[in-house]
C-alpha positions in Angstrom: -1.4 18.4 14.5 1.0 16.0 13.4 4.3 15.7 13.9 6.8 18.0 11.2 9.4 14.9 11.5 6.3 12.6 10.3 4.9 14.7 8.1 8.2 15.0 6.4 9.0 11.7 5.9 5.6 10.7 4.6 7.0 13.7 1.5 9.9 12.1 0.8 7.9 8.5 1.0 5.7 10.8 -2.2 8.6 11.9 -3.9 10.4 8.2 -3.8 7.3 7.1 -5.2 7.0 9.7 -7.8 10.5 9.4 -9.2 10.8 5.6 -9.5 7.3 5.1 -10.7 8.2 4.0 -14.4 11.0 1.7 -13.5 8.6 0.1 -10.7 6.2 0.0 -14.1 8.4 -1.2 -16.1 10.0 -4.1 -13.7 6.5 -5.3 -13.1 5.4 -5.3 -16.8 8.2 -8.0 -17.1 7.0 -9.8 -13.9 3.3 -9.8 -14.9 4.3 -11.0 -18.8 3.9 -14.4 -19.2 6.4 -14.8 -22.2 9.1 -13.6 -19.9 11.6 -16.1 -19.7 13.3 -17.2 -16.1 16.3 -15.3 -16.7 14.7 -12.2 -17.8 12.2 -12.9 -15.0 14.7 -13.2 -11.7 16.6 -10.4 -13.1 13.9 -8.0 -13.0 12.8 -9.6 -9.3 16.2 -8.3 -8.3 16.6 -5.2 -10.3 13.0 -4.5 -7.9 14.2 -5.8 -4.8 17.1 -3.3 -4.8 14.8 -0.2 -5.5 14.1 1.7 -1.8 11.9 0.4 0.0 9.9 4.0 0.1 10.0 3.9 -3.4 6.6 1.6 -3.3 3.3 3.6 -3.2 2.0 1.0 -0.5 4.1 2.5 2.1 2.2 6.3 1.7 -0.2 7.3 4.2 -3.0 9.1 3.6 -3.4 11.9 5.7 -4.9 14.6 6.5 -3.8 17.9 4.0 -4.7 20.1 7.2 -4.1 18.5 10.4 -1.5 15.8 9.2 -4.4 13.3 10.9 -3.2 9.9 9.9 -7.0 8.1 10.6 -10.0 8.7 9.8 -8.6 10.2 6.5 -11.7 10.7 3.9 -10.2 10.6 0.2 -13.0 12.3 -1.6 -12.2 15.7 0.2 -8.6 15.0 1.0 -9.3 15.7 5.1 -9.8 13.8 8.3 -13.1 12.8 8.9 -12.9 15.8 13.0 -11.7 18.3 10.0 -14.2 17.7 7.5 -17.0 18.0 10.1 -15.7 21.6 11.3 -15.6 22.8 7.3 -19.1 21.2 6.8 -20.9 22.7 10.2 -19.3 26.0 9.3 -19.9 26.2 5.9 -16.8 25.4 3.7 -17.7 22.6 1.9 -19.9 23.3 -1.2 -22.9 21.2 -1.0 -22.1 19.4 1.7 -25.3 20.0 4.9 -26.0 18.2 8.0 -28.5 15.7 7.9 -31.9 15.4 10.1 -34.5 13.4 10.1 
């Protein structure tokens, strides 16, 4: 199990993202615009540089929603890859079975 102190910091790093999501949008529509104009364009570099630094969806890390795990995370079923072999050997995951050959 993960730390609580890293698990809660990785929340806030998901809440930063969520609430400045439309101004990141919006600075980088006028970065990525090719009629922007220098001016326009430097003054959104620095209206983005001064956002938090947690505020960047880069800086989230995937982990595990039971464990906390920070590797091994698989995205299709939201777990670490130790977890998702306990829920599929025991059953839990719909349509998921071992394979032999």
């Amino acid at each position: 199990m993960a730390k609580t102190s890293t698990l809660e910091k990785n929340q806030l790093r998901k809440d930063l993202v969520a609430k400045f999501a439309a101004k990141r949008a919006e600075l980088k529509a006028i970065l990525a615009n090719p009629n922007t104009s220098d001016e326009e364009f430097f003054k959104a570099q620095r209206a983005l540089n001064k956002l938090p630094r947690n505020s960047s969806p880069i800086r989230v890390r995937n982990r595990c929603s039971l464990t906390g795990r920070p590797r091994g995370f698989i995205g299709r079923f939201g777990v670490s890859r130790l977890t998702f072999r306990e829920l599929a050997l025991s059953g839990k995951i719909p349509g998921v079975t071992k394979s032999s050959w």
